[in-house]
C-alpha positions in Angstrom: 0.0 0.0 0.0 1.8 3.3 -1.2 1.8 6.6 0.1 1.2 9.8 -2.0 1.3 13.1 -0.2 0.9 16.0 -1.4 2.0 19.4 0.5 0.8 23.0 -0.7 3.8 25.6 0.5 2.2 29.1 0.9 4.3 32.1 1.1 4.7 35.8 0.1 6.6 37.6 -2.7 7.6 33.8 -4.4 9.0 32.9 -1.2 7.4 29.5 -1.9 8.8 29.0 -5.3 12.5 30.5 -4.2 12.3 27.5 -1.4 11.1 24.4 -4.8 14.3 26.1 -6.4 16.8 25.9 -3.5 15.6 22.5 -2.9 15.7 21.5 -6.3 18.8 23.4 -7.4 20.7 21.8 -3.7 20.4 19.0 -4.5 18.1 17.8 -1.6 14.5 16.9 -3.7 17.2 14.5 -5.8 18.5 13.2 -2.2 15.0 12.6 -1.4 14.0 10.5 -4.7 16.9 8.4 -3.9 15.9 7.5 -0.6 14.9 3.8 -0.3 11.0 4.1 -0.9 10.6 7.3 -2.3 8.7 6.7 -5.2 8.3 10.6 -6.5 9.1 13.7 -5.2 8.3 16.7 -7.1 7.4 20.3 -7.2 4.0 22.1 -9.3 3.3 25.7 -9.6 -0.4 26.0 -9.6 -2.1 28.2 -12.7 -4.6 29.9 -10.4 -2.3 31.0 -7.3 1.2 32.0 -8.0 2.4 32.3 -4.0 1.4 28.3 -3.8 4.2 25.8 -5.0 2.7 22.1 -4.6 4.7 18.8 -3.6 3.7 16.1 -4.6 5.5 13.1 -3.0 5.0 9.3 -2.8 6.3 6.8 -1.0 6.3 2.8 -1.0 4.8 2.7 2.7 4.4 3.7 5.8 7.9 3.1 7.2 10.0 4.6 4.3 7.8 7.8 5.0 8.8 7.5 8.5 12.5 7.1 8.0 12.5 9.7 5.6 10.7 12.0 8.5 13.4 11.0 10.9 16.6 11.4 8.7 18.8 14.5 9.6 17.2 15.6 6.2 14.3 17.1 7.6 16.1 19.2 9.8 17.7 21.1 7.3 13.8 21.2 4.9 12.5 22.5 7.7 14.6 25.4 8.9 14.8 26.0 5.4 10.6 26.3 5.3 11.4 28.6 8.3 13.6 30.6 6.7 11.0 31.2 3.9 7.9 31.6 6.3 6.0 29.2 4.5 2.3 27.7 5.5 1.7 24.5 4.6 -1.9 22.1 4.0 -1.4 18.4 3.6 -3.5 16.0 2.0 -2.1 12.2 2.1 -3.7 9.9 -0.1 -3.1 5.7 0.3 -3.1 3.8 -2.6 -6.5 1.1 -3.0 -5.0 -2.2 -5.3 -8.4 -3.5 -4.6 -10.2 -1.0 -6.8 -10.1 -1.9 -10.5 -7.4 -0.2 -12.9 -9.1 3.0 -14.6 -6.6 2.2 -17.6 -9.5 1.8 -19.8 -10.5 5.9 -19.4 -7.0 6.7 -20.0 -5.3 8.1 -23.9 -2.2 6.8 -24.1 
């Protein structure tokens, strides 16, 4: 049963976007889709609100996630979040293998 997560950062000025491109251009979102588990990690600019970056991050369960959470890692994301004074809302989403595929809606 996978993970997905995704995390709206919400700032001022493009504070929120300034923090997707440190992370991105540190290094540390690639650090994070090498972790074991990590099966995605990355960053969306919504159309509609230009102070919103969104996260969108997916991991293989419940104890990658929790490693990843614990990992010196997450010091340094969140004094960085700090440093930006971003807000965040969270919305975690577990994967269902029961349900049937939708690949029949789906254009390839």
């Amino acid at each position: 049963m996978s993970l997905t997560i995704h995390i709206h950062y919400t700032g001022a000025g493009g504070s929120a976007r300034r923090f997707a491109e440190e992370m991105t251009a540190s290094g540390t979102a690639d650090a994070i889709r090498h972790e074991p588990g990590n099966l995605g990690y990355d960053y969306y600019l919504p159309l509609e609100d230009p102070e919103t970056v969104l996260l969108i991050d997916s991991w293989r369960d419940q104890a990658a996630l929790d490693a990843h959470h614990a990992s010196p890692m997450m010091a340094r994301i969140a004094a960085m979040r700090e440093r930006y004074d971003l807000h965040m809302r969270v919305e975690r989403f577990v994967s269902d293998e029961a349900v049937p595929s939708d690949e029949s809606f789906l254009r390839r």
